[in-house]
C-alpha positions in Angstrom: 38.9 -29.5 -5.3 35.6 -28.0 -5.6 33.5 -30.7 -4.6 35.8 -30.4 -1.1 35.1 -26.7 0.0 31.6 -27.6 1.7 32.9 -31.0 3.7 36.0 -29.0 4.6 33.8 -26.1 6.0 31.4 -29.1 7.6 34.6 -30.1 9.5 35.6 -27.2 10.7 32.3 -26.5 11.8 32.3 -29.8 13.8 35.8 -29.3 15.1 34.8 -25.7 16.6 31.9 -26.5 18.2 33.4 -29.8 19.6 36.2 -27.5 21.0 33.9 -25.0 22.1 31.4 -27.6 24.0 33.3 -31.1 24.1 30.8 -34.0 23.4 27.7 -32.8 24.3 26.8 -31.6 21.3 26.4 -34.0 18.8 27.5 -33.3 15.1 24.7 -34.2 12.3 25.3 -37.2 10.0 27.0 -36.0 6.8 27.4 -38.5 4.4 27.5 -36.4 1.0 27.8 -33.6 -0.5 23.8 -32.4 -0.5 23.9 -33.1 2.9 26.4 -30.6 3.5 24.9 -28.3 1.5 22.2 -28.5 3.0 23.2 -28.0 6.0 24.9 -24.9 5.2 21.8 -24.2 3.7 20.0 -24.6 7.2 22.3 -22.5 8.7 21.7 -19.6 6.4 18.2 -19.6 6.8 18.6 -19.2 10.9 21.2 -16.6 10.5 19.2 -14.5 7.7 16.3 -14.7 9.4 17.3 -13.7 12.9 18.9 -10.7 11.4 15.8 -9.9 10.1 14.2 -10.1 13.0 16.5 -8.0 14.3 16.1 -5.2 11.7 12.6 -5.3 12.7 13.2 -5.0 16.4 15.0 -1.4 15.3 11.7 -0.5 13.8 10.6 0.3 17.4 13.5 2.9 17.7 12.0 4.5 14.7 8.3 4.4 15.6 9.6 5.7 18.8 11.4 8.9 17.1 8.5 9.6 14.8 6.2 9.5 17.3 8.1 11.8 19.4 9.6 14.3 16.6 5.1 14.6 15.7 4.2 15.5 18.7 5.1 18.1 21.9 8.5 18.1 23.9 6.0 17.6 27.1 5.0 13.8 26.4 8.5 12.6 25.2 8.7 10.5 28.0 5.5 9.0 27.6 5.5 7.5 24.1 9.4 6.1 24.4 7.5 4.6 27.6 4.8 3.0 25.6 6.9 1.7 22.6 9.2 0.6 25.1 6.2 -1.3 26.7 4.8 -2.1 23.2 7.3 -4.6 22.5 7.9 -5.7 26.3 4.4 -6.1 27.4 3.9 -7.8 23.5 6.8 -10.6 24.2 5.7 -12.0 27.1 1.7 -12.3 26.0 3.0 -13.5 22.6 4.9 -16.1 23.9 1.9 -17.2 26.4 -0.8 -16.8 24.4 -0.5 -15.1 20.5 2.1 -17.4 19.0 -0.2 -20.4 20.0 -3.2 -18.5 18.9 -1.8 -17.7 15.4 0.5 -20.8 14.6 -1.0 -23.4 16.7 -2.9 -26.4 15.1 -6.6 -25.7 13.9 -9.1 -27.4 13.3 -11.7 -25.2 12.3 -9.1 -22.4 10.3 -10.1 -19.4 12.8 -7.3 -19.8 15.6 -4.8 -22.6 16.5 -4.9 -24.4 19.9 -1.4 -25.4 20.4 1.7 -23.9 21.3 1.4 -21.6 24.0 4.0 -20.6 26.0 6.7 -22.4 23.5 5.2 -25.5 24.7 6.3 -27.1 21.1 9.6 -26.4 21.9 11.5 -28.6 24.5 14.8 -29.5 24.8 15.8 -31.6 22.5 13.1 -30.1 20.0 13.0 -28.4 16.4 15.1 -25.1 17.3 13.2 -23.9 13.8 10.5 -23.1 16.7 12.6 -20.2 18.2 14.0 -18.3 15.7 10.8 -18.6 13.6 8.8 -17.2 17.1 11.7 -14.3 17.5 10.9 -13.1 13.8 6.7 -13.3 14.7 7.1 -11.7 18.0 8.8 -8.3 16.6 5.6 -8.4 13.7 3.3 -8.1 16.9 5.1 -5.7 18.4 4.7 -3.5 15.2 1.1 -4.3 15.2 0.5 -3.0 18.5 3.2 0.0 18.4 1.2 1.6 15.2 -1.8 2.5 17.3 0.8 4.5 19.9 1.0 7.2 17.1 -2.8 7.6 17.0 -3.4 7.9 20.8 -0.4 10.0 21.6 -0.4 13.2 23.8 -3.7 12.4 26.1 -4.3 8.9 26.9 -3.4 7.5 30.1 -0.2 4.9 30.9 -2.0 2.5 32.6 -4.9 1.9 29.8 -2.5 2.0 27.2 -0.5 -1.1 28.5 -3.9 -3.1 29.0 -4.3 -2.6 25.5 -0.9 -3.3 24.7 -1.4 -6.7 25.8 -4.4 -7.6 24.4 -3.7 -7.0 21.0 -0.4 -9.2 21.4 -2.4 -11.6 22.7 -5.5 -11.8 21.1 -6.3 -8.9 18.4 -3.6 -9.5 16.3 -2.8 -13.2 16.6 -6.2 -14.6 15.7 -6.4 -12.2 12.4 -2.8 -13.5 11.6 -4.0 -17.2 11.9 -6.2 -16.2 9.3 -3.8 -15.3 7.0 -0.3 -16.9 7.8 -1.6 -20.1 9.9 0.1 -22.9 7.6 3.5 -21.3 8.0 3.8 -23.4 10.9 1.5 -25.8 11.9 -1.7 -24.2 11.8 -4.2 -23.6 8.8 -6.5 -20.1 8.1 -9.3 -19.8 6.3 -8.1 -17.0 4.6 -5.0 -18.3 3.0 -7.3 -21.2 1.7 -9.0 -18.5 -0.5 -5.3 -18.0 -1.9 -5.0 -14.6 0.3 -1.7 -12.9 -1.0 -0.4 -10.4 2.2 3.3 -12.1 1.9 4.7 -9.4 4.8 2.0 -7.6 6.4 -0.2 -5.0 4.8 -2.8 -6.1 5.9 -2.3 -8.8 8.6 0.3 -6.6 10.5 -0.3 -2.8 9.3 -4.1 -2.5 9.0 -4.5 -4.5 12.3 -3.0 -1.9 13.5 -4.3 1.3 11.7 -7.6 0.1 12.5 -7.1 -0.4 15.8 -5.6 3.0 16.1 -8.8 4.1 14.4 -10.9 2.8 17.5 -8.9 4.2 19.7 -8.6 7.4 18.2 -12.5 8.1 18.1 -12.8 6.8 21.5 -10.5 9.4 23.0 -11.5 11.9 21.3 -9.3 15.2 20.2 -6.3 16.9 21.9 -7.7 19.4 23.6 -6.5 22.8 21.2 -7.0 20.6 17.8 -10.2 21.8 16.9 -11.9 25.4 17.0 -15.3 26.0 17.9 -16.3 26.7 14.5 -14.9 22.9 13.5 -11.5 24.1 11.6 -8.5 22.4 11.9 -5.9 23.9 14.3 -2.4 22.6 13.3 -0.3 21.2 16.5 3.4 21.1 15.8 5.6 18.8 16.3 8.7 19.3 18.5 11.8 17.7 16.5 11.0 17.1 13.0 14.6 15.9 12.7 14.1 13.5 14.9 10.8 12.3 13.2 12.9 12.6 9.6 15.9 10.3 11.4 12.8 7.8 13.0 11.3 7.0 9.1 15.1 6.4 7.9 15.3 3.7 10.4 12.0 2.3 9.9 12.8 2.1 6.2 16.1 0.2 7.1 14.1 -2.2 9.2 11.8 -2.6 6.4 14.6 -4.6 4.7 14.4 -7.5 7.5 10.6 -6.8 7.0 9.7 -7.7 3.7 12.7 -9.9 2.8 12.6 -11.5 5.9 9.5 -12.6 5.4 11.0 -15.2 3.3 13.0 -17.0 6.6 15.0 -18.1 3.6 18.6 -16.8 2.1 17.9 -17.4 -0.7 18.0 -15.3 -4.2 14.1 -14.6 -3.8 14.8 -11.7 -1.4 16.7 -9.5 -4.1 13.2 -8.5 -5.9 11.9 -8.1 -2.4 14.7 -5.5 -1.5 14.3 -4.0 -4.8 10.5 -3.5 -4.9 10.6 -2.8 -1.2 13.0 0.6 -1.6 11.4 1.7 -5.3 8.0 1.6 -3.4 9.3 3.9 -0.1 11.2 6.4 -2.3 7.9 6.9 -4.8 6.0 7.2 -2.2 7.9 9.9 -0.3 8.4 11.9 -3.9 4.9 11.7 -4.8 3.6 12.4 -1.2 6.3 15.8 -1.6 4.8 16.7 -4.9 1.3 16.5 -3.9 1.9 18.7 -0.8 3.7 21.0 -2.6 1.2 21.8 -5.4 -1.7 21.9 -2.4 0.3 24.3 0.1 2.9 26.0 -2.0 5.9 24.8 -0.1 7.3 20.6 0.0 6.1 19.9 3.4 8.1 17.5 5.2 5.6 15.3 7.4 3.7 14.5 4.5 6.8 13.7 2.5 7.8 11.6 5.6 4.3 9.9 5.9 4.8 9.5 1.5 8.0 7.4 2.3 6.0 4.8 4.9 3.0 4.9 3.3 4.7 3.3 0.0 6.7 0.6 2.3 3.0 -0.3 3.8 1.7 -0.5 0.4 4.5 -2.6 -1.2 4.3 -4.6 2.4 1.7 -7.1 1.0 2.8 -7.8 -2.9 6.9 -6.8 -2.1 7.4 -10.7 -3.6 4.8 -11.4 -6.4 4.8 -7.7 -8.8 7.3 -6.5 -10.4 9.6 -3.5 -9.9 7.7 -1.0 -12.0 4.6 -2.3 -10.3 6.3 -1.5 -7.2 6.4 2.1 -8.5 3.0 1.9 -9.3 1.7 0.8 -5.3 4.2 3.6 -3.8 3.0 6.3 -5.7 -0.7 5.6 -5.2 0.4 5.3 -1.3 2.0 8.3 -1.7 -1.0 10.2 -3.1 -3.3 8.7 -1.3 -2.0 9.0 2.2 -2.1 13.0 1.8 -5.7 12.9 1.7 -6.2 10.4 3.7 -4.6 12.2 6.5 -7.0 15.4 5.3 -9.6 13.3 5.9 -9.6 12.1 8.6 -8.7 16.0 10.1 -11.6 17.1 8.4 -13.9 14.5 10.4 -12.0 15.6 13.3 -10.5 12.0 14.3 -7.4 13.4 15.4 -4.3 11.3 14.6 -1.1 13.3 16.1 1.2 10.9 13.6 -1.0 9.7 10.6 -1.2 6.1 11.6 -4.5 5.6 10.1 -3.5 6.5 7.0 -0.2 4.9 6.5 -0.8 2.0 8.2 -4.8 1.0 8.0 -5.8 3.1 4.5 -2.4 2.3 2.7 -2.1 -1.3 4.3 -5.7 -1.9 2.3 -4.4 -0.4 -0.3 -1.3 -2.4 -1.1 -3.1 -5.8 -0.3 -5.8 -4.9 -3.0 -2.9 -4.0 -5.2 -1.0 -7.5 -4.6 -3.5 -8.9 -6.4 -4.1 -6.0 -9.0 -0.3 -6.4 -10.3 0.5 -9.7 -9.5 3.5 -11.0 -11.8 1.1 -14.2 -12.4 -1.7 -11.9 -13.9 -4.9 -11.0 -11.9 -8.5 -12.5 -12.1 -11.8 -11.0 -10.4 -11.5 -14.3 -8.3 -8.0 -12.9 -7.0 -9.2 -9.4 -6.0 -12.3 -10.6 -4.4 -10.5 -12.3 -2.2 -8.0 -9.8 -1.6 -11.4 -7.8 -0.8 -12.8 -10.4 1.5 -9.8 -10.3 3.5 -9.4 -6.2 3.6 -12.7 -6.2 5.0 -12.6 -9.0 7.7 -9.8 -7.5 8.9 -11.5 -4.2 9.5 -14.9 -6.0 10.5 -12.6 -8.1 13.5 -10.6 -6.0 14.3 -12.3 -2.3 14.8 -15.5 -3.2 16.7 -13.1 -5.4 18.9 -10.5 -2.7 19.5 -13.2 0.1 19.9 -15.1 -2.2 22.5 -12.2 -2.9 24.3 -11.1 0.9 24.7 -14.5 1.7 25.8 -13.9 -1.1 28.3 -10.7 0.5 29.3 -12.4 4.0 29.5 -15.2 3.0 31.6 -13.2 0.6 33.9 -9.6 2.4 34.6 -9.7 5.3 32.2 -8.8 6.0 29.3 -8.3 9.7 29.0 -6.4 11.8 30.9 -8.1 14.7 32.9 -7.8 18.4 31.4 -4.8 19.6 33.2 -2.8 16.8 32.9 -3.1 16.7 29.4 -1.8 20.8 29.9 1.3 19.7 32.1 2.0 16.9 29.3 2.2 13.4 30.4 5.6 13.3 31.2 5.3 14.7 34.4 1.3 13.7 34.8 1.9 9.7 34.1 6.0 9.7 35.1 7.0 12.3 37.2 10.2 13.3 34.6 11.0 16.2 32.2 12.4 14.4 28.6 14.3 18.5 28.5 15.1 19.8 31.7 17.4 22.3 30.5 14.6 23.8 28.1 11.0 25.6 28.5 8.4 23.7 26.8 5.3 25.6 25.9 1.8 24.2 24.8 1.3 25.0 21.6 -2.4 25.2 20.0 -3.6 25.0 23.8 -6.8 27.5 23.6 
């Protein structure tokens, strides 16, 4: 009876999507039982990995609500605006240009030259093509979203898109052919080393902290974050519940992340879920601690920024250490995103959200460690190359981003002027009010 269940479920397959599109659709050839399985099989892997990509697409609600609940009431507008354009702006210049550029066929190992605009797809093709493109295209939409945290409360709409599409189209792709170009049809010079980044920390989230970096020093502080004499004027954010409700989303859509990565069902994805969640919550505990034991009280961005900073860090090794090793990455994340996030105040790069820090400084740091604590045991040839490839990610990607916003700035502007930065860019760049019911003030405004 048992060796019926899969050709009875092949058949009713068939029978339903005969009913549902009469003959045009032709059924596969089934002639035994592997077949059927593994067509099941087949059909698991698009299903599981187009959820995925949908729990990665919610990430952008949850970028969006930390990025709001950080900053002031006054540029709510604004930065739903630019995530929303984040991922809108990043489809279309994926599909034209990145996805060729990272998956395309290469012959030299540094970008592919194939592929663009779906062009491997055609009726009749490998369907594989989509759904593998849907899960890539929400990967480059997190790239370029990070840097939105970073650059939040004074730069202007219309620089912010330009970048927006350059980074899907170019930043991020040709770093990701590095790294990931043979899981299509491509080949990168960095995987040949035997690179280990199996979701992102690097590829995805340092791309992205390091472009927020650029971007960051180019504009320059909000005006009110810094006193004459240099020290650090705190500006508060407007809805930390929002923030709070923004990282428990992203840490959902971490799930489709890091297991997703696998565009497999298969069992593989359980240690991935494990190590992914044991990461995030020693991070956020740790990150707690340490805040506590520096200002007396728990402080909740930190802890907030403890919980990310130990899914960026297990991003890279979530399917190759083990689940105490995952322990391990989160709660150096979680340690080392507090002062990370110190530092960078004290240097006065100011980053309204932490992005550099959870995503660039804890996306290094959970590559290196993906070779450190990898199941199959480490060797110095393993960590150099985890090295090599944490540093030509920063070495291609912040010159390029920090050229290109100086590009921006001297070409249509980067920066907002004075007293639209006072007004908030709600009203400057979009003529709304996120609260019209309530009085926003401008806090740490001198």
């Amino acid at each position: 009876m048992k060796k019926l269940i899969l050709p009875i479920l092949y058949l009713l397959t068939v029978v339903s999507m005969a009913w549902a599109g009469g003959d045009e659709t032709p059924a596969p050839t089934i002639t035994s039982n592997a077949d059927a399985i593994a067509l099941v099989q087949s059909h698991a892997d698009y299903m599981w990995t187009l959820v995925a990509a949908a729990l990665v697409f919610f990430m952008q609600a949850g970028f969006a609500m930390v990025e709001a609940g950080f900053t002031r009431a006054k540029n709510a507008i604004n930065i739903m605006m630019k995530n929303l354009m984040d991922f809108s702006m990043g489809s279309l210049f994926y599909w034209a240009i990145g996805f060729g550029l990272m998956f395309g066929v290469s012959k030299t190992g540094f970008f592919g030259t194939t592929g663009f605009f779906l062009s491997d797809f055609t009726v009749g093709g490998d369907p594989w093509v989509l759904a593998f493109w849907m899960f890539q295209v929400v990967f480059a939409a997190t790239a370029s979203t990070i840097v939105s945290g970073a650059m939040a409360e004074r730069t202007k709409f219309s620089g912010y898109l330009l970048y927006s599409a350059v980074i899907s189209a170019i930043i991020y792709p040709i770093f990701g052919s590095w790294a990931w170009g043979s899981l299509f049809n491509g080949s990168g010079w960095l995987e040949g080393l035997g690179f280990i980044d199996f979701a992102g920390s690097t590829v995805v989230h340092s791309v992205g902290g390091w472009a927020a970096l650029a971007g960051a020093i180019v504009l320059g502080p909000r005006l009110g974050k810094y006193t004459k004499e240099g020290k650090v004027k705190p500006i508060l954010g407007h809805n930390i519940p929002l923030a709070a409700i923004g990282v428990f989303i992203l840490w959902l859509g971490w799930f489709g992340f890091n297991p997703g990565s696998t565009t497999a069902a298969n069992k593989d994805i359980a240690m991935i879920f494990v190590n992914t969640n044991l990461a995030a919550a020693t991070g956020a505990v740790v990150a707690m601690f340490v805040s506590w034991l520096k200002f007396g009280k728990p402080e909740v961005g930190m802890s907030l920024n403890g919980a990310l900073a130990g899914l960026v860090g297990i991003t890279a090794g979530c399917a190759n250490v083990t689940p105490t090793s995952a322990i391990i990455i989160g709660a150096v994340a979680g340690c080392l995103v507090f002062f990370s996030v110190i530092f960078f105040d004290k240097i006065r790069v100011d980053d309204p959200v932490g992005a550099i820090s959870v995503h660039g400084v804890c996306g290094a740091w959970g590559t290196l460690a993906a070779g450190l604590f990898n199941i199959g045991g480490t060797t110095m040839g393993i960590i150099t190359v985890q090295l090599i490839g944490i540093l030509a990610c920063f070495a291609w990607v912040f010159p390029l981003a920090f050229m290109l916003f100086k590009l921006i700035d001297k070409t249509i502007g980067l920066r907002v002027s004075k007293e639209e930065e006072l007004d908030g860019l709600d009203d400057a760049e979009h003529g709304g009010n996120a609260y019209p019911d309530f009085t926003t003030i401008n806090h740490g405004i001198m």
